[in-house]
C-alpha positions in Angstrom: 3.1 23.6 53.0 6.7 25.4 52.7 8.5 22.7 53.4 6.4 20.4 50.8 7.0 23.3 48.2 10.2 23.2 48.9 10.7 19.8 48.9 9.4 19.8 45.2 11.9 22.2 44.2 14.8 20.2 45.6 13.1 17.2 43.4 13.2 18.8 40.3 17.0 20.2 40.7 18.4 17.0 42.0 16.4 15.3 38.5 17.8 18.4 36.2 21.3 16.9 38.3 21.2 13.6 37.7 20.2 13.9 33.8 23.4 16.3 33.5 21.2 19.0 32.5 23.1 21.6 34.3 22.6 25.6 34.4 25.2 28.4 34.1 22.5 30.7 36.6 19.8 30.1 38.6 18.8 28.7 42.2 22.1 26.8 43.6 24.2 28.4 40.6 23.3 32.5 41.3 23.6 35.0 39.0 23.2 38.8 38.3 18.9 37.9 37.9 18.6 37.1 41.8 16.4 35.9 43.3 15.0 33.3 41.2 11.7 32.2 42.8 8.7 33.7 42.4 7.7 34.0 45.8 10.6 36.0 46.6 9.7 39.1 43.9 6.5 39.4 44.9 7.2 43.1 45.5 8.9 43.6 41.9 5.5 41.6 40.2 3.0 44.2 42.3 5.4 47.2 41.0 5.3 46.4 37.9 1.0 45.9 38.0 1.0 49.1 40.1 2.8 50.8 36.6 0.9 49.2 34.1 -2.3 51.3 35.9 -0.4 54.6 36.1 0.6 54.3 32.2 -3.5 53.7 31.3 -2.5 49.6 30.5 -4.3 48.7 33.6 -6.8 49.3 36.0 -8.3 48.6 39.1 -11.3 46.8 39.6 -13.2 46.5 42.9 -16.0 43.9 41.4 -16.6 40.7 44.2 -16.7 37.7 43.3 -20.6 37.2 44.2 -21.0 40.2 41.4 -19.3 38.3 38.5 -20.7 34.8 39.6 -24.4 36.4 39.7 -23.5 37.8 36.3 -22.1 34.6 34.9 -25.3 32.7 35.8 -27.6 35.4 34.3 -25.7 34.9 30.9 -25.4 30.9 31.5 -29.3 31.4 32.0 -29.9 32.9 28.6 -27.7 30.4 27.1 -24.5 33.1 26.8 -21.3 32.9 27.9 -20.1 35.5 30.3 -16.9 37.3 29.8 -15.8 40.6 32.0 -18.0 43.6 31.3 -15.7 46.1 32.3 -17.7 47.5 34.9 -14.8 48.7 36.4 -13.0 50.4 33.6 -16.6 52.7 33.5 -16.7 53.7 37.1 -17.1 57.5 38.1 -14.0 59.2 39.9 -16.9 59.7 42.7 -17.5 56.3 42.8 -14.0 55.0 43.2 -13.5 57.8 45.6 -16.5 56.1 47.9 -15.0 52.4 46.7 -11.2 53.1 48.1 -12.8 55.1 51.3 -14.8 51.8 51.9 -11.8 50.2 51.7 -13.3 47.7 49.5 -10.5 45.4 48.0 -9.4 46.1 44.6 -8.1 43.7 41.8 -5.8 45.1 39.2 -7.2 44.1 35.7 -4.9 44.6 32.3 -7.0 46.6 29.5 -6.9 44.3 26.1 -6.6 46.5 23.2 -8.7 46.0 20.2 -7.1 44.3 17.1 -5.1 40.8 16.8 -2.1 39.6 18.9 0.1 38.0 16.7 3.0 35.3 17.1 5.7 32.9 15.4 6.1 30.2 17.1 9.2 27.8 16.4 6.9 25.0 15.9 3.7 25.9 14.9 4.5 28.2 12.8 2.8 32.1 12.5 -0.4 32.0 15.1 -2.6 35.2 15.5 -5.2 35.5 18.6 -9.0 37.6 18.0 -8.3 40.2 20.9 -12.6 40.3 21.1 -11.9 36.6 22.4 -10.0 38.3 25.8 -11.6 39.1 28.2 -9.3 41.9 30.4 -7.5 39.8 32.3 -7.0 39.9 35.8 -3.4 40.2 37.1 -3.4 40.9 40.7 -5.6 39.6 42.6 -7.6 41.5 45.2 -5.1 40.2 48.2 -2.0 41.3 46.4 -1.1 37.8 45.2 0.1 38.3 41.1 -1.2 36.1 38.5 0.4 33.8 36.4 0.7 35.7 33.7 2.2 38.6 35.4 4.9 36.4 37.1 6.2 34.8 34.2 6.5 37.9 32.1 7.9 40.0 34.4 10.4 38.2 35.6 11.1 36.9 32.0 11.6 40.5 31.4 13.8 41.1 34.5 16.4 38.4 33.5 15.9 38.5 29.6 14.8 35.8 29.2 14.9 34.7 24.5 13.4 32.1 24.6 10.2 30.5 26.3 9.9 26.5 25.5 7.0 24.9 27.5 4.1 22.5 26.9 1.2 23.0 23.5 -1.4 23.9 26.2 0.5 26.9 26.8 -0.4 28.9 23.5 -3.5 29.9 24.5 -1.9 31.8 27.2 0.7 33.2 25.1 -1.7 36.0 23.6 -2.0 37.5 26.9 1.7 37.0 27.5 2.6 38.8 24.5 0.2 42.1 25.3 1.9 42.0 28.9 5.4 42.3 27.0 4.6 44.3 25.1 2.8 46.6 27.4 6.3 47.0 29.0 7.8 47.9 25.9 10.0 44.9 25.3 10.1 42.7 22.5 8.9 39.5 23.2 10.9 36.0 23.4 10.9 33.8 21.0 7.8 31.1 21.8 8.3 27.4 21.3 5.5 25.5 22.1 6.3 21.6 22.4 4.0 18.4 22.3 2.8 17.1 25.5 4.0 13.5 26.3 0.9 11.0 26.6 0.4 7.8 28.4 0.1 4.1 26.2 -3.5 4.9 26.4 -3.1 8.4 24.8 -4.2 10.4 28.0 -2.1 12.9 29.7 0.7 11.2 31.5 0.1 10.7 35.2 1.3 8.2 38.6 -1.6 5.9 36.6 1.4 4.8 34.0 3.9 4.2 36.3 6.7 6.2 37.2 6.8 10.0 36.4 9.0 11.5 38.7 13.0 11.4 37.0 14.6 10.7 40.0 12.4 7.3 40.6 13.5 6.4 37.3 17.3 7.0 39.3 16.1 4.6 41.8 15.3 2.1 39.6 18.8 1.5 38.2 18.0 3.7 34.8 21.4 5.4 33.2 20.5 9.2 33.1 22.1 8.7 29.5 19.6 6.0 28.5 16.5 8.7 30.2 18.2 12.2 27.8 18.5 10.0 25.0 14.6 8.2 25.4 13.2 11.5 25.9 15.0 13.9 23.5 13.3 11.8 21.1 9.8 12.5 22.8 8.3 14.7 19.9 11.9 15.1 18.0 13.7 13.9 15.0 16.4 14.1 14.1 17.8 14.4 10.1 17.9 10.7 9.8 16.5 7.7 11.6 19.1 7.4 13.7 18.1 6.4 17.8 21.2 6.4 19.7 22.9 9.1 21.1 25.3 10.4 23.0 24.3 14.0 25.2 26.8 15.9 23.8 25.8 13.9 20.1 22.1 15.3 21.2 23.3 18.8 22.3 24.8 18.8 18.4 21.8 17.1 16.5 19.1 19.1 18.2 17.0 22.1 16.3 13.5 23.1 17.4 12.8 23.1 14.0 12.6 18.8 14.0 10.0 18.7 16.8 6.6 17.5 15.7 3.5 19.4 16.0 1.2 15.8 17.2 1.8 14.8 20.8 4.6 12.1 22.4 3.8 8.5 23.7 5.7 7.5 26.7 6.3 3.7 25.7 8.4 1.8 29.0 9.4 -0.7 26.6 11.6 1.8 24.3 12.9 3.1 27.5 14.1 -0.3 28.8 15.6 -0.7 25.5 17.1 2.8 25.2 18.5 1.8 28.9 19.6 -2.0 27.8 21.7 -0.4 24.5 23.2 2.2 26.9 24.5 0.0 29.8 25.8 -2.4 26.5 28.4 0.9 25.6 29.1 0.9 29.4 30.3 -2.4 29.3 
C-alpha cells in the first residue's frame, strides 16, 4: 500500500513536470515548511487537536461507533435526521474520570460556535454557512489518525499558505475550515472554489471517457503546451475570445476573476485540435 501511495505521488509530480508547472518549494524542491506530506506531521496535526481541547475549542469524546449508529437509526426511525448530540461535551468529570481509567478510546471533536461562518470566495462571490447546520465535527479520530479538515488547515497554517484553489465540492467543507482557522487565531486564506471538469455526457470525469491521467496524455504524443493551453480554458475566459496561447501568454492573461461559476466539459476533439494548432507553431 506505501509503495502504491507512493507511486501516485511520483505520478502527479512527474504530470505537474511535464506540463511545466513547476514549484519554487515543496517535495523534490524543499523549503523552510518541511516536510510536506501529511503522513509525515502527524505529530504536529495531533498537537495542534490536543491544544484546541486545552483552549475549550475542543473536546474529547469517548462515544463508539455502535452508540451513534443506534442513535442514527432511532432518528432515521421517526423520520429525523441524526446529527451529534453532544453527549460528550455534557459528561460529568466523574464520568470521564471512570471513561479514561477504562481506557476507553477517545475521539477529539471541535465545538461549533453558534452564529454564521462567513466567506468571500474569488468566484462565487460572499457565501455564509447556518452554524445550527454543523454538527461538531470530529477531528481526530479515536486511533490518533487526524481528519481531513485538521490536516489541511494546519498545515496550511504551518506553511502560510494565501490562497486555497480546489474543486466547487469543496465549499461545503470550507465552513468548517474557516472555524478551525480561526480557532487558531489566524486569518484565513483566500478561498477559490473552481468548476469541476465533466465528461461529454455531463457526469463527473472518470477512466469511462478515456484518458485522465496527464502523463497518458504524454504517452500519447500530446504537446504539454497543447494540454496548459486546452485546460486553462476549462472553466476560464479570458477578456476576449481569443483560444491560443502561449504558457507564459496564459501566466499573463489569467485572473480568477474570469473563471465561470457552471462546470467544464472535457471535449477530446478541442484537445486534438488545441494539440494539431500547437505542433503547426512547432513546425
Amino acid at each position: 500500500a506505501e509503495r502504491s501511495s507512493w507511486d501516485m505521488v511520483a505520478g502527479i509530480v512527474d504530470g505537474l513536470r511535464w506540463l511545466g508547472l513547476d514549484w519554487d518549494e515543496g517535495p523534490d524542491v524543499g523549503g523552510p515548511h518541511a516536510p510536506y506530506f501529511q503522513s509525515q506531521r502527524l505529530d504536529r496535526h495531533r498537537e495542534l487537536a490536543e491544544r484546541l481541547v486545552r483552549d475549550g475549542r475542543a473536546y474529547y469524546c469517548y462515544c463508539t461507533a455502535d452508540e451513534m449508529q443506534r442513535k442514527r437509526a432511532d432518528a432515521e426511525g421517526r423520520g429525523e435526521t441524526w446529527t451529534y448530540d453532544r453527549t460528550c461535551e455534557r459528561r460529568s468529570a466523574d464520568e470521564i474520570a471512570a471513561l479514561e481509567a477504562s481506557g476507553t478510546p477517545r475521539a477529539i471533536r471541535f465545538r461549533v460556535p453558534p452564529g454564521e461562518t462567513p466567506f468571500t470566495d474569488l468566484v462565487h462571490g460572499p457565501i455564509a454557512f447556518d452554524n445550527a447546520n454543523l454538527e461538531d465535527f470530529v477531528i481526530l479520530r479515536s486511533d490518533r489518525q487526524p481528519t481531513y479538515h485538521l490536516s489541511v488547515v494546519a498545515d496550511d497554517v504551518d506553511m502560510a499558505i494565501t490562497h486555497v484553489v480546489r474543486g466547487d465540492d469543496h465549499i461545503s467543507n470550507a465552513p468548517k475550515q474557516v472555524l478551525l482557522y480561526q480557532a487558531f487565531g489566524v486569518t484565513p486564506p483566500a478561498f477559490a472554489h473552481v468548476p469541476l471538469i465533466l465528461g461529454p455526457d455531463k457526469k463527473r470525469l472518470s477512466k469511462r471517457h478515456g484518458a485522465t491521467s496527464v502523463m497518458e496524455y504524454h504517452r500519447l504524443g500530446y504537446l504539454p503546451e497543447a494540454m496548459v493551453n486546452f485546460l486553462a480554458l476549462l472553466g476560464w475566459s479570458p477578456a476576449n475570445d481569443r483560444e491560443l496561447f502561449s504558457r507564459d501568454e496564459l501566466v499573463a492573461a489569467f485572473t480568477l476573476e474570469g473563471i465561470s461559476g457552471g462546470n467544464a466539459v472535457f471535449n477530446p476533439e478541442k484537445l486534438d485540435w488545441f494539440n494539431q494548432q500547437h505542433i503547426a507553431r512547432v513546425d
